[in-house]
C-alpha positions in Angstrom: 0.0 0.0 0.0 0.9 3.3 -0.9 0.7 6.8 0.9 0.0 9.8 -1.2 -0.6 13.3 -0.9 -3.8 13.1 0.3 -3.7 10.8 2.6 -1.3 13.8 4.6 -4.0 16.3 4.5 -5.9 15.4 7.7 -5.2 16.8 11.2 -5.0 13.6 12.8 -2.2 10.6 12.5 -3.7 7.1 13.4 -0.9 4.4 14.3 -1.2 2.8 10.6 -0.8 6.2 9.1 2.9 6.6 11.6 3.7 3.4 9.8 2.8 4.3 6.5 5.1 7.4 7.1 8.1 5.5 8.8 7.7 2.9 5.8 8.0 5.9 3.1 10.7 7.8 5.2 12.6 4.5 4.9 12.4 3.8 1.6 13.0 7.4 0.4 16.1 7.1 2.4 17.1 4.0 0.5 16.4 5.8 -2.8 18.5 8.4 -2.1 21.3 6.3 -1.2 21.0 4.7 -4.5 20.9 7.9 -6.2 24.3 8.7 -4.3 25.8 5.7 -5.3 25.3 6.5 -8.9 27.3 10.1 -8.4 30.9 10.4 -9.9 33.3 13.2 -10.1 33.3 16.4 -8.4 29.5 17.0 -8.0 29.5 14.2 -5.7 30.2 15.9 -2.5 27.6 18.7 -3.6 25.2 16.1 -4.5 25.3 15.0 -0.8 24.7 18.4 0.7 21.9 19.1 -1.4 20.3 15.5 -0.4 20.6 15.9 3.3 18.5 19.2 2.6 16.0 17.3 0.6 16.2 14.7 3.6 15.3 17.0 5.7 12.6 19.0 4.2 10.8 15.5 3.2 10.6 14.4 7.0 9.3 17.6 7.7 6.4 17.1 4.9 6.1 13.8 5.9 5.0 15.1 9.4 2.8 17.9 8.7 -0.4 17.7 10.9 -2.8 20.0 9.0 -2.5 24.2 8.2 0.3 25.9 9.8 -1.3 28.5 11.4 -4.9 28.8 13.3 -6.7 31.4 11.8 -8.1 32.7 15.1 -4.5 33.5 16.9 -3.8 35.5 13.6 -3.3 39.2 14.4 -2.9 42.6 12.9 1.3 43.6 13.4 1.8 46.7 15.7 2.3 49.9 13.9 5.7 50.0 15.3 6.3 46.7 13.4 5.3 48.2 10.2 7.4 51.4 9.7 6.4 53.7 7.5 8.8 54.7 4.6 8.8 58.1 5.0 9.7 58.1 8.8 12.8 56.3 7.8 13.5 58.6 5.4 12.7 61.7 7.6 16.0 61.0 9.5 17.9 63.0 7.3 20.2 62.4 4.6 23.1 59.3 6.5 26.2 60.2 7.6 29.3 57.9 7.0 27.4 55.7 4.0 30.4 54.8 2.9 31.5 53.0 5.9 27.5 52.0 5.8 28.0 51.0 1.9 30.9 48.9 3.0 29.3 46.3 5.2 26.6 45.6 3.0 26.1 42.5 0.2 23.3 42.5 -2.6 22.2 39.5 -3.4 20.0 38.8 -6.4 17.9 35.5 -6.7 18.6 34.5 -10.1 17.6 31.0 -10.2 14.9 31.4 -12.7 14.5 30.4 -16.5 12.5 33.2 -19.1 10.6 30.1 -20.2 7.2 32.1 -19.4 7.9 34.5 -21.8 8.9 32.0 -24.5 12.9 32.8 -23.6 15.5 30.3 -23.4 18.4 30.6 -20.6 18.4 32.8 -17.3 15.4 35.4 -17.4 18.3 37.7 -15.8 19.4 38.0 -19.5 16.4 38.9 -21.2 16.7 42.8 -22.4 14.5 44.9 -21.1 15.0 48.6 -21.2 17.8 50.5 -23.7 18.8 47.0 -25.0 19.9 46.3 -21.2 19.1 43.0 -19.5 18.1 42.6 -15.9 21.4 41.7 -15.0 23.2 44.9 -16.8 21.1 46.7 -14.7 22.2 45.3 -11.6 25.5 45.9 -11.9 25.2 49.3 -13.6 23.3 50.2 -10.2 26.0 48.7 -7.7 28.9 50.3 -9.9 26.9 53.9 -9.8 27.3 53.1 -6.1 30.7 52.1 -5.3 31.9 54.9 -7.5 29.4 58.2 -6.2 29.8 56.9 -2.9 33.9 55.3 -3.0 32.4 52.2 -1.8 33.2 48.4 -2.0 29.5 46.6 -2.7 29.4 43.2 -4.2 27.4 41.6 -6.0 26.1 37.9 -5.4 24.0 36.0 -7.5 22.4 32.9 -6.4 21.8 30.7 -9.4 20.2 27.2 -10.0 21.6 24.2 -12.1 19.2 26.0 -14.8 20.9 29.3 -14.6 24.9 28.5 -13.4 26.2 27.8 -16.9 24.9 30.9 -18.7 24.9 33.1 -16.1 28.6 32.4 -15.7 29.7 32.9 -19.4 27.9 36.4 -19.8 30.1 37.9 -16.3 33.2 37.7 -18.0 31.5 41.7 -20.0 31.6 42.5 -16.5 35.5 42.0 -15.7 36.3 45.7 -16.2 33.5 47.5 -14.2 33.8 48.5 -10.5 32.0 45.9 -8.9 32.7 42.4 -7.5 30.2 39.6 -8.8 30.5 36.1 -6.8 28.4 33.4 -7.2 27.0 30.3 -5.7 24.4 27.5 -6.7 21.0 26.9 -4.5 20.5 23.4 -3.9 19.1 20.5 -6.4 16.3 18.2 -5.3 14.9 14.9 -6.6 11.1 16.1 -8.2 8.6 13.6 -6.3 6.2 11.0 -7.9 2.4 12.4 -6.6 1.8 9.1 -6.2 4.3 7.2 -5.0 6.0 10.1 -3.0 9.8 8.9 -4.2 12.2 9.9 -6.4 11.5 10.3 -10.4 15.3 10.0 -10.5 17.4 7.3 -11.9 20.8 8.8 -11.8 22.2 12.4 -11.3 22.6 13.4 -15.1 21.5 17.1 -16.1 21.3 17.0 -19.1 18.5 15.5 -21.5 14.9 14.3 -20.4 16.4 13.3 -17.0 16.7 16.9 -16.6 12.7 17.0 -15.2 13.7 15.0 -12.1 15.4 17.7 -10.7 14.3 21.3 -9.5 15.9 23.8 -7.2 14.0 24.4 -4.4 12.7 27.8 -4.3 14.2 31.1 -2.4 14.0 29.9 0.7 17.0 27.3 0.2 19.2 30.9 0.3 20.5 30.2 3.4 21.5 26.3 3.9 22.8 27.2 0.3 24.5 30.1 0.8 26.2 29.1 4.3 27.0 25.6 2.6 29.1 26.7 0.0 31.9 29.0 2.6 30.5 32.6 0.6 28.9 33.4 3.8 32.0 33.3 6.1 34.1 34.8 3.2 32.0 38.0 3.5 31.7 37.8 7.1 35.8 38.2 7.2 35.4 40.6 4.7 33.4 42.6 7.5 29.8 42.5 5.9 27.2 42.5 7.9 24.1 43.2 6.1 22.6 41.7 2.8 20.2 43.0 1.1 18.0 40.2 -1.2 16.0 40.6 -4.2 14.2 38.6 -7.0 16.3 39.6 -9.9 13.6 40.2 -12.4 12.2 43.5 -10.1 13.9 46.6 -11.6 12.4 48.7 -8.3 14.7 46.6 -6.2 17.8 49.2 -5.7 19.6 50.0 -2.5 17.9 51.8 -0.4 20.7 54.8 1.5 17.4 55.6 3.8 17.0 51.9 5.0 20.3 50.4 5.1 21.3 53.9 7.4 18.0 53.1 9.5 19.7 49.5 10.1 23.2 50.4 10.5 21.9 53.5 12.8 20.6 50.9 15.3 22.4 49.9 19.2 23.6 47.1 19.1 21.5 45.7 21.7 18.4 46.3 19.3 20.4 45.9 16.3 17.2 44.5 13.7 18.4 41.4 12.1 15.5 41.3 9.3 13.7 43.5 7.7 10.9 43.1 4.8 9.6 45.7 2.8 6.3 45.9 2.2 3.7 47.3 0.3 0.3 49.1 0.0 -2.0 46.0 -2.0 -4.0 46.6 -4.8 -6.9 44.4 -6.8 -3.7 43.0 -8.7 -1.9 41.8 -5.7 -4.4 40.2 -3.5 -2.6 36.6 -3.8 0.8 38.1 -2.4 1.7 37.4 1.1 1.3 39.5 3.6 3.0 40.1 7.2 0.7 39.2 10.8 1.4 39.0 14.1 0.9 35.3 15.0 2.2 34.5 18.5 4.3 37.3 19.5 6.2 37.3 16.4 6.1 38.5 13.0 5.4 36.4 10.3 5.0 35.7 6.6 1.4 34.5 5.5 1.5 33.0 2.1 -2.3 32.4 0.3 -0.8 28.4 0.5 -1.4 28.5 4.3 -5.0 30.0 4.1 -7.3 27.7 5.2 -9.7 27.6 2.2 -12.9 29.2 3.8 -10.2 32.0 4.6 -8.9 32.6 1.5 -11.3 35.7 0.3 -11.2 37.4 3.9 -7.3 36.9 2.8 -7.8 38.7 -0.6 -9.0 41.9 1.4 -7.8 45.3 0.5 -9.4 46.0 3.6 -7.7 43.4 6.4 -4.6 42.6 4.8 -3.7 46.0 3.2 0.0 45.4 2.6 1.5 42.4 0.9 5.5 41.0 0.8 7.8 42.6 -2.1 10.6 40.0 -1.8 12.9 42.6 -1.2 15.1 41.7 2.5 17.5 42.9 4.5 18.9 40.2 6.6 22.0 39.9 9.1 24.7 38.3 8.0 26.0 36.8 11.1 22.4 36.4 12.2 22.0 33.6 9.0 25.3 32.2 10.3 24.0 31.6 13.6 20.7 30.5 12.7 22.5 27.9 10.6 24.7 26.7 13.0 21.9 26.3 15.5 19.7 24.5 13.2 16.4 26.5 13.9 15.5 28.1 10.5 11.6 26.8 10.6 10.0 27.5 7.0 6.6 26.4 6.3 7.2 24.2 3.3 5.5 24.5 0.0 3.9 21.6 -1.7 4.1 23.1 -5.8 2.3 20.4 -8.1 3.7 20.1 -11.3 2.4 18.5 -14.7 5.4 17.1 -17.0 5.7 16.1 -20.3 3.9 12.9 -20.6 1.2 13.6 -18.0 3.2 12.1 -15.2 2.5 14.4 -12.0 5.1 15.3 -9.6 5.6 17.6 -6.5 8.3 19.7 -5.3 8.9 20.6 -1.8 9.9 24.4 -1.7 10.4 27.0 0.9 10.0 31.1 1.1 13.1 33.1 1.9 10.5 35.8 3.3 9.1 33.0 5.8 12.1 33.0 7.7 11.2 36.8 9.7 9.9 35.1 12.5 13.2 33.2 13.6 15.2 36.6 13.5 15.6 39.0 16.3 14.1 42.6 16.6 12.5 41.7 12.7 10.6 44.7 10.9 8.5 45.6 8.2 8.8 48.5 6.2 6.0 50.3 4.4 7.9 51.2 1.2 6.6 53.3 -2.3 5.3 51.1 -4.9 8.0 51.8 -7.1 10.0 49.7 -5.5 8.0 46.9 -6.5 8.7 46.5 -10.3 8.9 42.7 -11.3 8.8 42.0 -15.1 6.7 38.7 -15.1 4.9 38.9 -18.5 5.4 40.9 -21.5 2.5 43.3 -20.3 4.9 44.2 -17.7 7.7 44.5 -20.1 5.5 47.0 -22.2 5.3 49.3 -19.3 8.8 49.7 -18.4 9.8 49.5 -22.2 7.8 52.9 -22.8 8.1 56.2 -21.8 6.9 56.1 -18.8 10.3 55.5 -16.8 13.4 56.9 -17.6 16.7 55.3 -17.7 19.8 56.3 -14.8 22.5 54.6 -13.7 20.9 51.2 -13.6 17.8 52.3 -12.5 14.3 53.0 -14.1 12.8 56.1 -12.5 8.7 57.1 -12.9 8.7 60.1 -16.0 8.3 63.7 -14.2 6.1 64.0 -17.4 3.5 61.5 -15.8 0.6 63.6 -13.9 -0.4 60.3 -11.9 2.5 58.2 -9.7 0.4 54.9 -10.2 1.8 52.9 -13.7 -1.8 52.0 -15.9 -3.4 48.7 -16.0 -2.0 46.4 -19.2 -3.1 43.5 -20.3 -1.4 42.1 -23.5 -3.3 38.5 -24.7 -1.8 35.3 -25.7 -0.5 36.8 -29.2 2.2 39.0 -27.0 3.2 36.0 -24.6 6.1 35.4 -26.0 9.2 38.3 -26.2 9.8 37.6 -29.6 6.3 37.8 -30.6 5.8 41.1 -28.7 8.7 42.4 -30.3 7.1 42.1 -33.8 3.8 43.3 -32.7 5.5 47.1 -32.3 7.1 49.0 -34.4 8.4 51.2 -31.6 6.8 51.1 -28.2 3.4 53.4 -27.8 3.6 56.9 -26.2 1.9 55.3 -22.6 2.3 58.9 -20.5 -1.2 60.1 -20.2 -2.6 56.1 -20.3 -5.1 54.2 -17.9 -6.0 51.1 -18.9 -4.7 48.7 -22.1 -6.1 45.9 -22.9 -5.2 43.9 -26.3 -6.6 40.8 -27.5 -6.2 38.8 -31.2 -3.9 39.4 -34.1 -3.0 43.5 -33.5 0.3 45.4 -34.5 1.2 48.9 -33.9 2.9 51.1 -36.4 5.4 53.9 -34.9 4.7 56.7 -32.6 1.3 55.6 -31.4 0.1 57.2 -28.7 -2.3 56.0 -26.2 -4.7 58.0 -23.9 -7.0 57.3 -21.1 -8.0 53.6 -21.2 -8.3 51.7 -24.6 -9.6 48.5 -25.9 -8.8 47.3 -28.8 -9.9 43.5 -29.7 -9.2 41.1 -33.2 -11.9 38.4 -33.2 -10.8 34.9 -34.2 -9.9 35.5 -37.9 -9.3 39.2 -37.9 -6.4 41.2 -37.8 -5.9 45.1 -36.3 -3.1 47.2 -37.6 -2.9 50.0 -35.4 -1.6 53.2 -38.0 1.6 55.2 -37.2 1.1 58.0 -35.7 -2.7 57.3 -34.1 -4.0 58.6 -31.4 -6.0 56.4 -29.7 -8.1 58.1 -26.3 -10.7 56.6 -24.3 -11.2 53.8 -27.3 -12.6 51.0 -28.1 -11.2 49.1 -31.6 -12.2 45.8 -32.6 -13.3 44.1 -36.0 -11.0 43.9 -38.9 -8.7 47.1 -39.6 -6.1 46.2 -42.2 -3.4 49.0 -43.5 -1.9 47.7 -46.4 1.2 48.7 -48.2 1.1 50.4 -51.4 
């Protein structure tokens, strides 16, 4: 007999259900022992890292008793939890940043493939404003720093076995610019059978169609991954003491002078070890995680942990006004500790997956964000939306494509020319999924300044210097095709049917 998924829903364990669990615990160990067996050459000793991780985090699924949390001890934060962005910034403008600068680490997740939007390789590479990639960016932003400032900020990127390769070829353009880039891999884990809750793996190869029994195991595997490969102590030597974490792919995610003096201003008695910035929810973000207060501490409630009667009183605008950007500051010798200790706790994340074939599988994934409530003296901080940027789809690439943000240093800035601070509402359909497709579809990006609301649907193109006002529509029915002229002006329109412009 075999246990599944569901048979680990309930709250209860009988006895046959322990045995059912010691009996798959067992024979999971036994698989993974195989699976080391089968290792050669140098990513043996890696190999074993990354599968006393996966041994770990399979126990703990293995032992789960029902939803994390109880929805009744789940509490509003006190407001001096939550700071507000412009308090911080009301301090005045830091004294002694460079010294500030100097103990500080960025660290970009950049585990992540642009398969979504049809791209092969890292997503960090995709180009995204000026012909620069998100990774250009980056390190125009850090090397803007270290020079205004006379500073010494590195850069790490934590890859995936997805990413590593790539990533590491396109650094070498980077050898002559003012910044340090280090890398390290986050761990690899064996993908699960739904069914049979073991291993899809027969061996460790990465390459072909045995690539799909591996995946890396979400953000939260930053710190086992990051202490496990000696980075951590290097930079701790080095005298950092503060890292400041981000997905890769959100161009709002720049060092903030105001936050990183708040944290270095601190006793160090008080000194906050973790701080998550947060921000004001909108209609758009209502399955983003938000911070509550659950038994004295802070803590990061993703939708995943909602019990399901729950989950629309979680969608509120109104209770939960403030959802998680992903962008952390975090103590250094704080993740050391922790480490050494043992007592990172993060809920894990059970993310079904479909692959080729029809053959379902689960991975077993953690949150960096979930691990507030094991560090000391942790904060949240209210921030602007504009620090929350993510490129996720090519309606988001639209948006900071156009001339709505300009272009400094590294880092996209709203247009003064723009009479409203929020960006408009796009949505591009299924004919602008893919980056090359988009591409095609515009002859030059739209004028988007004085815009609301886009929507696009069917076969449409756009010829140059389009401009678009107010909120616009514009739908090809199955069949039909919409050129959109150069030059139009399009305000407060609806356009659908069949509009052809044909060459002559």
């Amino acid at each position: 007999m075999s246990l599944t998924v569901a048979d680990l829903a309930g709250p209860g364990m009988t006895e046959f259900q322990e045995q059912l669990r010691l009996q798959h615990e067992k024979t999971m160990h036994e698989e993974l022992e195989k699976l080391l067996q089968s290792s050669t050459g140098p990513e043996a000793q890696i190999s074993k890292k990354d599968f006393e991780g996966f041994r770990s985090i399979f126990h703990r699924f293995l032992q789960r008793k029902g939803p994390s949390v109880e929805w009744s001890k789940i509490q509003r934060p006190p407001e001096d939890l939550i700071l507000s962005y412009e308090k911080i910034k009301a301090q005045g403008r830091p004294e002694g940043i460079t010294s500030s600068l100097n103990k500080l680490v960025v660290l970009k997740l950049n585990g992540g493939l642009g398969t979504s939007m049809g791209c092969k390789g890292p997503k960090s590479l995709i180009s995204v404003s000026n012909d620069n990639t998100f990774l250009d960016l980056t390190v125009q932003q850090i090397e803007h720093l270290n020079k205004t400032f006379n500073a010494d900020v590195p850069l790490v990127l934590m890859n995936s076995f997805n990413t590593d390769e790539d990533t590491k070829k396109i650094l070498q353009k980077y050898t002559h610019h003012r910044v340090k880039i280090h890398t390290f891999n986050q761990s690899r884990y064996p993908r699960i059978n739904k069914e049979s809750l073991l291993p899809i793996a027969s061996d460790l190869g990465m390459k072909g169609a045995n690539a799909d029994a591996w995946y890396p195991p979400g953000h939260g595997d930053i710190y086992a991954s990051f202490h496990n490969s000696g980075l951590l102590d290097t930079l701790l030597a080095q005298g950092k003491e503060y890292v400041f974490v981000s997905n890769i792919d959100n161009l709002g995610a720049t060092v903030d002078l105001s936050i990183l003096h708040h944290l270095m201003s601190q006793p160090a008695s008080r000194r906050c070890e973790f701080i998550m910035e947060v921000t004001n929810k909108t209609r758009s973000d209502v399955k983003g995680g938000t911070l509550i207060q659950y038994e004295d501490h802070l803590r990061l409630l993703e939708i995943a942990q909602v019990p399901k009667d729950h989950v629309d009183e979680f969608k509120s605008v109104t209770k939960f006004k403030i959802f998680n950007t992903n962008n952390l500051w975090i103590s250094l010798p704080a993740i050391k500790r922790l480490q050494q200790e043992n007592t990172l706790d993060l809920e894990i994340i059970v993310n079904p997956k479909s692959l080729d074939g029809g053959l379902n599988v689960i991975q077993l994934e953690t949150a960096v964000g979930a691990a507030i409530k094991c560090f000391d003296n942790a904060l949240g901080v209210n921030v602007p939306r504009s620090r929350f940027l993510p490129v996720k789809t090519s309606s988001d690439l639209l948006l900071v494509m156009s001339n709505l943000y300009s272009l400094e240093a590294g880092s996209l800035t709203m247009s003064k020319r723009r009479e409203f601070p929020s960006t408009p509402h796009v949505k591009l359909g299924s004919s602008f999924t893919k980056v090359q497709d988009f591409l095609k579809r515009f002859e030059n990006i739209p004028d988007m300044l004085e815009l609301d609301h886009l929507t696009v649907s069917g076969d449409v193109t756009f010829g140059k210097n389009v401009s678009l006002k107010g909120t616009v529509i514009i739908i090809a029915n199955h069949g039909d095709r919409i050129d959109i002229p150069a030059g139009a002006v399009l305000e407060n329109k609806i356009v659908s049917g069949n509009l052809r412009i044909l060459d002559h």
